[in-house]
Structure formats: C-alpha cells, structure tokens
C-alpha positions as a printed NumPy array, in Angstrom:
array([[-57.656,  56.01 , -15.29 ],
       [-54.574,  56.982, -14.676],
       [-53.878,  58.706, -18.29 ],
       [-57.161,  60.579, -17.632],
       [-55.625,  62.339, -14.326],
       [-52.242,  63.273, -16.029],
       [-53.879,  64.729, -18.878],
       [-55.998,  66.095, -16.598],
       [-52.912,  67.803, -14.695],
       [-51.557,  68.669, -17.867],
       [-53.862,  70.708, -19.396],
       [-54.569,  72.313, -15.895],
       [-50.727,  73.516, -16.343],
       [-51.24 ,  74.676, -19.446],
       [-54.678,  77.306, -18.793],
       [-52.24 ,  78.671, -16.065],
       [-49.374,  78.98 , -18.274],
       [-51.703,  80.618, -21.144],
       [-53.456,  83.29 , -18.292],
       [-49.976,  83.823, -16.365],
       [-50.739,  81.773, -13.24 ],
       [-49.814,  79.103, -11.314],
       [-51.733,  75.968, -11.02 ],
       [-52.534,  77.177,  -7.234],
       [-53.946,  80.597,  -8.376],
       [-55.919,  78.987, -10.781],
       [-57.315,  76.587,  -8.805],
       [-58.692,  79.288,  -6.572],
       [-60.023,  81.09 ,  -9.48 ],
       [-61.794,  78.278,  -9.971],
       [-63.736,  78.439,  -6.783],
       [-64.034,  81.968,  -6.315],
       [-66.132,  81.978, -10.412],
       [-68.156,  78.701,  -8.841],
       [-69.335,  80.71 ,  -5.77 ],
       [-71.376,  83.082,  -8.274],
       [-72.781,  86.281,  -7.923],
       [-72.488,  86.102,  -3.931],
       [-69.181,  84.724,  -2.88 ],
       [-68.332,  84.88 ,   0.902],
       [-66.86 ,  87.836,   2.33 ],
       [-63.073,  87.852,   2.949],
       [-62.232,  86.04 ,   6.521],
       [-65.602,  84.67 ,   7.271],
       [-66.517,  80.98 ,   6.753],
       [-69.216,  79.479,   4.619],
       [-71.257,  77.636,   7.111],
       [-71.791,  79.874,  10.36 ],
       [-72.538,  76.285,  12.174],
       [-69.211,  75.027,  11.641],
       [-65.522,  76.958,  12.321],
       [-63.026,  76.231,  10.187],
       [-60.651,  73.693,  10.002],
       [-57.2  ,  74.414,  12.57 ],
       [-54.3  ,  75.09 ,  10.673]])
C-alpha cells in the first residue's frame, strides 16, 4: 500500500512539473475542474448551513 501512495505522490510531482506548478496549485486545480460548470463564488462557502472552519 505503501508503494501505491509514493507513486501516487510521484507522479502528482511530475503533472505539476510538466504544467509549471506546484503540487499545491495543482491540487487546487483539481478541485476548482471537479466543481463543474458552477463553482462557488470567490469568499463564500459551499454549504450556507455551515461557516467555515477557524483558521
């Protein structure tokens, strides 16, 4: 199991280093592709029943 999760780490590092990006930023591109065609705005949070975690 533990092979699977450094290969998976690996290849993760090297998609960012092919598109210029950190791990980080790419990570976030990640999310911001699954949200689809309606993402949430900038500064609100996804579920108007809950606030966000404190920093």
């Amino acid at each position: 199991m533990d092979a699977y999760v450094a290969l998976g780490l690996i290849g993760q590092q090297e998609v960012a280093q092919a598109l210029g990006v950190n791990v980080t930023d790419l990570t976030c591109l990640g999310h911001v592709l699954g949200a689809g065609e309606s993402p949430c705005p900038p500064g609100t949070w996804p579920n108007a029943s809950t606030s966000p975690p404190a920093p």
